[in-house]
C-alpha positions as CSV (number, residue, x, y, z in Angstrom):
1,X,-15.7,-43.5,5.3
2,X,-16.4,-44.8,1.5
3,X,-17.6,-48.3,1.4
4,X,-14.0,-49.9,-0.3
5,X,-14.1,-53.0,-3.1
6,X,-12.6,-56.0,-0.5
7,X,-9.2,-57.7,-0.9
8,X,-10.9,-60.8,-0.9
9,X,-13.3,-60.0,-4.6
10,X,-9.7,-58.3,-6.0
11,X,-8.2,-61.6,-5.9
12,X,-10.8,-63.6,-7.0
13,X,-11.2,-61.6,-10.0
14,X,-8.1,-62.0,-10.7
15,X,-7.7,-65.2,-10.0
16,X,-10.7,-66.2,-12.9
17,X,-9.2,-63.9,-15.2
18,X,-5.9,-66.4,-14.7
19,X,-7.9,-69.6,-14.6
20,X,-9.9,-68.2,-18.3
21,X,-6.3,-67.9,-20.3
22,X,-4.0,-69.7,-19.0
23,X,-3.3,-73.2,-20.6
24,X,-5.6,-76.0,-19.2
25,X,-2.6,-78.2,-17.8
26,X,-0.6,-75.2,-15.9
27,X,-3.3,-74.5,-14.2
28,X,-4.2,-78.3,-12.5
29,X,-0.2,-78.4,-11.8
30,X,-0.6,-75.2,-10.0
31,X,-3.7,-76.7,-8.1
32,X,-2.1,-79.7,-7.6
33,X,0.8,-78.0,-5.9
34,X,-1.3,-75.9,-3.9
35,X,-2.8,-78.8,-3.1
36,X,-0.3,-80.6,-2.0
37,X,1.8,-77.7,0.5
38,X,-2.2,-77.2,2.2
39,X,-1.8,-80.8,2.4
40,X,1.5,-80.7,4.4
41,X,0.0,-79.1,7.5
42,X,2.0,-76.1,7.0
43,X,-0.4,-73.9,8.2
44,X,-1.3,-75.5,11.7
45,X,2.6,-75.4,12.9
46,X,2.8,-72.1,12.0
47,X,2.8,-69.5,14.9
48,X,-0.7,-68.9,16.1
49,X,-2.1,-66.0,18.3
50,X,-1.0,-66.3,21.5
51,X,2.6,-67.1,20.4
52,X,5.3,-64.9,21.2
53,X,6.9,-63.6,17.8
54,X,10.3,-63.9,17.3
55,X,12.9,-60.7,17.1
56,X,12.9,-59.4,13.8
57,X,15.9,-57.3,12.4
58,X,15.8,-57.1,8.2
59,X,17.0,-54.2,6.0
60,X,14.6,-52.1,4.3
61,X,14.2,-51.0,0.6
62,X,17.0,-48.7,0.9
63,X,19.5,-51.1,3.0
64,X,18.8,-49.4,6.2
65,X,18.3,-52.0,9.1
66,X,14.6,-52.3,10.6
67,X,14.6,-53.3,14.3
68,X,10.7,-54.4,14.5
69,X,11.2,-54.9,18.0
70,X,11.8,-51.0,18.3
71,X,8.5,-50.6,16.4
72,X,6.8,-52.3,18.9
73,X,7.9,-49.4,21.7
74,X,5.5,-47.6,19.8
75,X,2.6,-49.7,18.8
76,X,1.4,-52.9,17.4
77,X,3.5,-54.2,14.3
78,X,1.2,-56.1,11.1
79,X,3.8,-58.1,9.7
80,X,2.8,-59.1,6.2
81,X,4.8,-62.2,4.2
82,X,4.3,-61.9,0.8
83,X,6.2,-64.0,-2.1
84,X,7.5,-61.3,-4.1
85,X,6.9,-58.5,-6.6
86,X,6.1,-60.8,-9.4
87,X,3.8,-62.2,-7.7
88,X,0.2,-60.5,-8.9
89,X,-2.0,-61.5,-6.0
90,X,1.3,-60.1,-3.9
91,X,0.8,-56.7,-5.7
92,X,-2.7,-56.0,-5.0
93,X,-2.4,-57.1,-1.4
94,X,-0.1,-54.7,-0.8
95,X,-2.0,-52.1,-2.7
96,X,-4.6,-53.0,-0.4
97,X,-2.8,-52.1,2.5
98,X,-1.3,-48.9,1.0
99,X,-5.1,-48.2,0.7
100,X,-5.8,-48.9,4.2
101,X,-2.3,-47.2,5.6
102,X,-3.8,-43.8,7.0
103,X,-6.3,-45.8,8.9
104,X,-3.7,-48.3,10.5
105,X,-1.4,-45.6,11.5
106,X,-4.0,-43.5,13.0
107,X,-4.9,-46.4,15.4
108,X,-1.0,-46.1,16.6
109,X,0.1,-49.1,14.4
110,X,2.6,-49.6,11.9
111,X,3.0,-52.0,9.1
112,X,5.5,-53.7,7.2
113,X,6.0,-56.2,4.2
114,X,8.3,-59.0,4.2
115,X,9.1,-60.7,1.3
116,X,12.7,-63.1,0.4
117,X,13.5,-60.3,-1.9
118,X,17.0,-58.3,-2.0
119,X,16.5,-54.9,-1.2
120,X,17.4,-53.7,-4.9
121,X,14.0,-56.1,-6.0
122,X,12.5,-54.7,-2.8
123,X,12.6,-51.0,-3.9
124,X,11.4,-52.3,-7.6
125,X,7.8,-53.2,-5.4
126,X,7.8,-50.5,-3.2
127,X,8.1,-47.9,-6.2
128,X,5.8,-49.5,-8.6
129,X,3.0,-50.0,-6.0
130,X,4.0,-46.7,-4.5
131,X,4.3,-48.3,-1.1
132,X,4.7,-45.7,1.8
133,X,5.2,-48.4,4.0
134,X,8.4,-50.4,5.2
135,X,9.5,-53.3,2.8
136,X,12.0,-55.8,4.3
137,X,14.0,-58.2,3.0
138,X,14.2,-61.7,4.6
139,X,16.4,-63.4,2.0
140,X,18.2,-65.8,4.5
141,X,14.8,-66.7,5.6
142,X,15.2,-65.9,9.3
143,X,11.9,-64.7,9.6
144,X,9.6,-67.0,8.0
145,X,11.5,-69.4,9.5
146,X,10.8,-68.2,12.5
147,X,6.8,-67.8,12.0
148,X,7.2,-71.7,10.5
149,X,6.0,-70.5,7.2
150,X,8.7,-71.1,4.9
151,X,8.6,-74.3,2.2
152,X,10.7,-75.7,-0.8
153,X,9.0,-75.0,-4.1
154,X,8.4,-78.9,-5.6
155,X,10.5,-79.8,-8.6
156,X,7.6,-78.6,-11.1
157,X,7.2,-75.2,-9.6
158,X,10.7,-74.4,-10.0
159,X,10.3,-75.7,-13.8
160,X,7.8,-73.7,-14.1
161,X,8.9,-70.6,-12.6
162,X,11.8,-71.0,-14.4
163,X,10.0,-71.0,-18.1
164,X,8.6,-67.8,-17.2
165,X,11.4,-65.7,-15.7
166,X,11.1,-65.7,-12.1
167,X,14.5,-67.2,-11.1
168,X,13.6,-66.8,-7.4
169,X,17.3,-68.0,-6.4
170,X,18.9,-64.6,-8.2
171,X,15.7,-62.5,-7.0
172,X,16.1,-63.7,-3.4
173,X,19.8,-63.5,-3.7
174,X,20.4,-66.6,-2.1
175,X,20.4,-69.6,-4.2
176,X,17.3,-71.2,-3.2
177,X,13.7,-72.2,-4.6
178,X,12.2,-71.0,-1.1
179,X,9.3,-68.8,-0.7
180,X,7.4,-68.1,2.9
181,X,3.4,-68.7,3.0
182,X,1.9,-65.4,2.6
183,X,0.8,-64.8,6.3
184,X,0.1,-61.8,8.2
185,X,0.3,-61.5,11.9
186,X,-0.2,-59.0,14.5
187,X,1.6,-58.5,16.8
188,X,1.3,-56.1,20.0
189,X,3.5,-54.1,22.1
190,X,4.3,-57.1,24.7
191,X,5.5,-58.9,21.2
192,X,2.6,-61.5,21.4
193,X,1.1,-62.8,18.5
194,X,-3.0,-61.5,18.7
195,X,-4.0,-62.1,15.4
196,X,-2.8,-64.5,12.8
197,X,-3.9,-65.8,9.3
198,X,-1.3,-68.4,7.0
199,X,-3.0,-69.5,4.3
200,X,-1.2,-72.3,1.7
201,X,-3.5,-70.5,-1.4
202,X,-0.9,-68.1,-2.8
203,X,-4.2,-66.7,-3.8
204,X,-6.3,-66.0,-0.7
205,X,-5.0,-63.1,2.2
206,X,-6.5,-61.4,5.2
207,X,-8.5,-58.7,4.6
208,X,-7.2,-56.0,5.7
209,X,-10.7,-54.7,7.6
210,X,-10.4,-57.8,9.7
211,X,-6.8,-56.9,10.7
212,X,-8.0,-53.8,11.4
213,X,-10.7,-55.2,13.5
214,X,-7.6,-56.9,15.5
215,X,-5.8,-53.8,16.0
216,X,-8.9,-51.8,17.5
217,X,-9.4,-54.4,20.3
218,X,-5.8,-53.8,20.7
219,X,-6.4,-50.3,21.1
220,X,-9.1,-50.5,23.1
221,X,-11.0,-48.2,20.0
222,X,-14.6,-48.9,18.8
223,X,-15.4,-51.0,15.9
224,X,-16.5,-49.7,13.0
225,X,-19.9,-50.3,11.6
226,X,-20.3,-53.1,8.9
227,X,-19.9,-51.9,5.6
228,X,-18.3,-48.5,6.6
Protein backbone atom coordinates (compact mmCIF):
# COMPACT_ATOMS: atom_id res chain seq x y z
CA UNK A 1 0.00 0.00 0.00
CA UNK A 2 1.33 3.71 -0.99
CA UNK A 3 2.46 5.63 2.01
CA UNK A 4 -0.73 8.39 1.90
CA UNK A 5 -0.13 12.46 2.99
CA UNK A 6 -2.21 12.24 6.70
CA UNK A 7 -5.45 13.97 7.52
CA UNK A 8 -3.84 15.53 10.23
CA UNK A 9 -0.80 17.72 7.77
CA UNK A 10 -4.03 18.38 5.23
CA UNK A 11 -5.58 20.43 7.81
CA UNK A 12 -2.85 22.08 9.15
CA UNK A 13 -1.85 23.29 5.87
CA UNK A 14 -4.74 24.53 5.54
CA UNK A 15 -5.37 25.89 8.46
CA UNK A 16 -1.86 28.31 8.05
CA UNK A 17 -2.83 29.12 4.63
CA UNK A 18 -6.25 30.56 6.62
CA UNK A 19 -4.39 32.01 9.61
CA UNK A 20 -1.67 33.92 6.64
CA UNK A 21 -4.79 35.93 4.80
CA UNK A 22 -7.30 36.27 6.75
CA UNK A 23 -7.85 39.61 8.74
CA UNK A 24 -5.84 39.73 12.06
CA UNK A 25 -9.05 40.31 14.28
CA UNK A 26 -11.39 37.38 12.61
CA UNK A 27 -8.97 35.18 13.29
CA UNK A 28 -8.49 35.83 17.48
CA UNK A 29 -12.58 35.83 17.51
CA UNK A 30 -12.44 32.54 15.92
CA UNK A 31 -9.82 31.41 18.48
CA UNK A 32 -11.56 32.88 21.10
CA UNK A 33 -14.62 31.02 20.32
CA UNK A 34 -12.91 27.91 19.93
CA UNK A 35 -11.70 28.62 22.88
CA UNK A 36 -14.36 29.09 24.69
CA UNK A 37 -16.83 25.71 23.44
CA UNK A 38 -13.17 23.52 24.50
CA UNK A 39 -13.75 25.40 27.46
CA UNK A 40 -17.29 24.23 28.09
CA UNK A 41 -16.45 20.61 28.67
CA UNK A 42 -18.19 19.58 25.68
CA UNK A 43 -16.02 17.04 24.85
CA UNK A 44 -15.88 14.94 28.19
CA UNK A 45 -19.94 14.54 28.28
CA UNK A 46 -19.92 13.39 25.02
CA UNK A 47 -20.40 9.61 24.56
CA UNK A 48 -17.19 7.78 25.12
CA UNK A 49 -16.19 4.07 24.07
CA UNK A 50 -17.85 1.89 25.97
CA UNK A 51 -21.21 3.75 25.58
CA UNK A 52 -23.92 2.23 23.89
CA UNK A 53 -24.87 4.55 20.76
CA UNK A 54 -28.14 5.56 20.39
CA UNK A 55 -30.61 4.32 17.24
CA UNK A 56 -29.91 6.29 14.40
CA UNK A 57 -32.62 6.60 11.54
CA UNK A 58 -31.67 9.89 9.08
CA UNK A 59 -32.45 10.28 5.24
CA UNK A 60 -29.71 10.12 2.91
CA UNK A 61 -28.59 12.46 0.02
CA UNK A 62 -31.37 11.26 -2.05
CA UNK A 63 -34.25 11.31 0.82
CA UNK A 64 -34.14 7.58 1.22
CA UNK A 65 -34.21 6.65 5.03
CA UNK A 66 -30.87 5.08 6.57
CA UNK A 67 -31.66 2.61 9.40
CA UNK A 68 -27.88 2.52 10.88
CA UNK A 69 -29.01 0.06 13.16
CA UNK A 70 -29.60 -2.30 10.07
CA UNK A 71 -25.94 -1.44 9.05
CA UNK A 72 -24.78 -2.79 12.11
CA UNK A 73 -26.36 -6.49 11.09
CA UNK A 74 -23.60 -6.36 8.78
CA UNK A 75 -20.58 -4.82 10.38
CA UNK A 76 -19.25 -2.04 12.41
CA UNK A 77 -20.68 1.58 11.47
CA UNK A 78 -17.94 4.84 11.57
CA UNK A 79 -20.20 7.54 12.10
CA UNK A 80 -18.55 10.76 11.15
CA UNK A 81 -20.23 14.48 12.34
CA UNK A 82 -19.11 17.03 10.28
CA UNK A 83 -20.46 20.77 10.23
CA UNK A 84 -21.36 21.05 6.67
CA UNK A 85 -20.23 21.43 3.07
CA UNK A 86 -18.96 24.91 3.53
CA UNK A 87 -17.04 23.97 5.91
CA UNK A 88 -13.26 23.47 4.18
CA UNK A 89 -11.66 21.31 6.98
CA UNK A 90 -15.22 19.30 6.53
CA UNK A 91 -14.41 18.78 2.83
CA UNK A 92 -11.06 17.34 3.05
CA UNK A 93 -12.03 15.09 5.93
CA UNK A 94 -14.38 13.60 3.99
CA UNK A 95 -12.11 13.38 0.97
CA UNK A 96 -9.96 11.61 3.34
CA UNK A 97 -12.27 8.99 3.94
CA UNK A 98 -13.39 8.69 0.35
CA UNK A 99 -9.64 7.98 0.04
CA UNK A 100 -9.58 5.41 2.67
CA UNK A 101 -13.28 3.80 1.60
CA UNK A 102 -12.05 0.51 -0.27
CA UNK A 103 -9.94 -0.27 2.68
CA UNK A 104 -12.82 0.23 5.31
CA UNK A 105 -15.27 -1.82 3.40
CA UNK A 106 -12.97 -4.56 2.78
CA UNK A 107 -12.61 -5.03 6.63
CA UNK A 108 -16.59 -5.52 6.62
CA UNK A 109 -17.30 -1.92 7.69
CA UNK A 110 -19.38 0.72 6.47
CA UNK A 111 -19.25 4.46 6.79
CA UNK A 112 -21.32 7.27 6.92
CA UNK A 113 -21.30 11.19 7.27
CA UNK A 114 -23.60 13.11 9.31
CA UNK A 115 -23.91 16.54 8.97
CA UNK A 116 -27.28 19.24 10.05
CA UNK A 117 -27.62 19.59 6.43
CA UNK A 118 -31.02 19.12 4.25
CA UNK A 119 -30.61 16.46 1.97
CA UNK A 120 -30.80 18.87 -1.19
CA UNK A 121 -27.29 20.60 0.57
CA UNK A 122 -26.33 17.01 1.33
CA UNK A 123 -26.22 15.88 -2.27
CA UNK A 124 -24.31 19.40 -3.13
CA UNK A 125 -21.27 17.61 -0.79
CA UNK A 126 -21.59 14.29 -1.74
CA UNK A 127 -21.31 15.28 -5.55
CA UNK A 128 -18.60 17.82 -5.35
CA UNK A 129 -16.36 15.56 -3.12
CA UNK A 130 -17.56 12.67 -5.14
CA UNK A 131 -18.49 10.83 -1.97
CA UNK A 132 -19.40 7.10 -2.60
CA UNK A 133 -20.40 6.85 0.79
CA UNK A 134 -23.75 7.45 2.71
CA UNK A 135 -24.46 11.23 3.71
CA UNK A 136 -27.23 11.83 6.23
CA UNK A 137 -28.98 14.49 7.27
CA UNK A 138 -29.52 15.18 11.03
CA UNK A 139 -31.27 18.59 10.71
CA UNK A 140 -33.51 18.14 13.88
CA UNK A 141 -30.40 17.32 15.67
CA UNK A 142 -31.46 13.91 16.95
CA UNK A 143 -28.28 12.54 16.53
CA UNK A 144 -25.75 14.79 17.83
CA UNK A 145 -27.88 15.22 20.41
CA UNK A 146 -27.79 11.91 21.15
CA UNK A 147 -23.79 11.56 21.10
CA UNK A 148 -23.88 15.08 23.37
CA UNK A 149 -22.08 16.83 20.70
CA UNK A 150 -24.30 19.42 19.60
CA UNK A 151 -23.76 23.44 20.76
CA UNK A 152 -25.28 26.99 20.03
CA UNK A 153 -23.00 29.01 17.85
CA UNK A 154 -22.22 32.42 20.30
CA UNK A 155 -23.68 35.66 19.13
CA UNK A 156 -20.36 36.53 17.09
CA UNK A 157 -20.21 33.29 15.15
CA UNK A 158 -23.57 33.75 13.90
CA UNK A 159 -22.45 37.44 12.90
CA UNK A 160 -19.93 36.22 11.34
CA UNK A 161 -21.25 33.49 9.52
CA UNK A 162 -23.79 35.54 8.49
CA UNK A 163 -21.28 38.32 6.63
CA UNK A 164 -20.03 35.53 4.66
CA UNK A 165 -23.05 33.58 3.44
CA UNK A 166 -23.45 30.56 5.51
CA UNK A 167 -27.00 31.17 6.87
CA UNK A 168 -26.81 27.76 8.72
CA UNK A 169 -30.65 28.18 9.77
CA UNK A 170 -31.83 27.95 5.82
CA UNK A 171 -28.80 25.33 5.10
CA UNK A 172 -29.91 23.10 8.09
CA UNK A 173 -33.52 23.82 7.23
CA UNK A 174 -34.42 24.33 10.62
CA UNK A 175 -34.06 27.72 12.02
CA UNK A 176 -31.26 27.38 14.24
CA UNK A 177 -27.49 28.60 14.70
CA UNK A 178 -26.63 24.77 15.81
CA UNK A 179 -23.79 22.76 14.53
CA UNK A 180 -22.62 19.20 16.24
CA UNK A 181 -18.75 18.89 17.26
CA UNK A 182 -17.08 17.17 14.45
CA UNK A 183 -16.75 13.59 16.11
CA UNK A 184 -16.33 10.27 14.78
CA UNK A 185 -17.24 7.17 16.52
CA UNK A 186 -17.19 3.52 15.95
CA UNK A 187 -19.45 1.63 16.62
CA UNK A 188 -19.71 -2.40 16.45
CA UNK A 189 -22.16 -4.86 15.73
CA UNK A 190 -23.52 -5.14 19.52
CA UNK A 191 -24.09 -1.08 18.96
CA UNK A 192 -21.28 -0.25 21.55
CA UNK A 193 -19.26 2.59 21.19
CA UNK A 194 -15.33 1.14 20.70
CA UNK A 195 -13.69 4.05 19.49
CA UNK A 196 -14.45 7.63 19.86
CA UNK A 197 -12.72 11.05 19.21
CA UNK A 198 -14.87 14.76 19.76
CA UNK A 199 -12.72 17.34 19.30
CA UNK A 200 -14.03 21.25 19.99
CA UNK A 201 -11.17 22.49 17.08
CA UNK A 202 -13.36 22.65 13.99
CA UNK A 203 -9.99 22.20 12.71
CA UNK A 204 -8.48 18.95 14.11
CA UNK A 205 -10.29 15.12 13.14
CA UNK A 206 -9.33 11.56 13.54
CA UNK A 207 -7.22 10.24 11.28
CA UNK A 208 -8.63 7.95 9.47
CA UNK A 209 -5.50 5.18 9.87
CA UNK A 210 -6.28 5.28 13.61
CA UNK A 211 -9.99 4.48 12.89
CA UNK A 212 -8.88 1.99 10.88
CA UNK A 213 -6.66 0.66 13.57
CA UNK A 214 -10.12 0.44 15.67
CA UNK A 215 -11.90 -1.46 13.24
CA UNK A 216 -9.12 -4.22 12.75
CA UNK A 217 -9.15 -5.10 16.48
CA UNK A 218 -12.82 -5.21 15.79
CA UNK A 219 -12.26 -7.68 13.18
CA UNK A 220 -9.99 -9.56 14.79
CA UNK A 221 -7.43 -8.66 11.42
CA UNK A 222 -3.71 -7.77 11.72
CA UNK A 223 -2.44 -4.33 11.97
CA UNK A 224 -0.76 -2.86 9.47
CA UNK A 225 2.82 -1.91 9.51
CA UNK A 226 3.70 1.85 10.43
CA UNK A 227 3.89 3.89 7.52
CA UNK A 228 2.25 1.39 5.16
Amino acid sequence: MQTKESLASQLAIYKAGFIGRAPVPRVAMMEAATAQLKSSGIESLALKVGDRAPSLSMRDAMGERVNVDRLLEQGPVVAIFYRGGWCPYCNLALRAWQARLAELNSLGATLVAISPQTPDNSLSTREKNELAFPVLSDSDFAAAHGFGIAFTLPPELVDLYSSVGNNLPELNGNGQWVLPVPATFVIDKSGVIQFAHVEADYRERAEPSDVLTAIRKIAGAPALRQGV
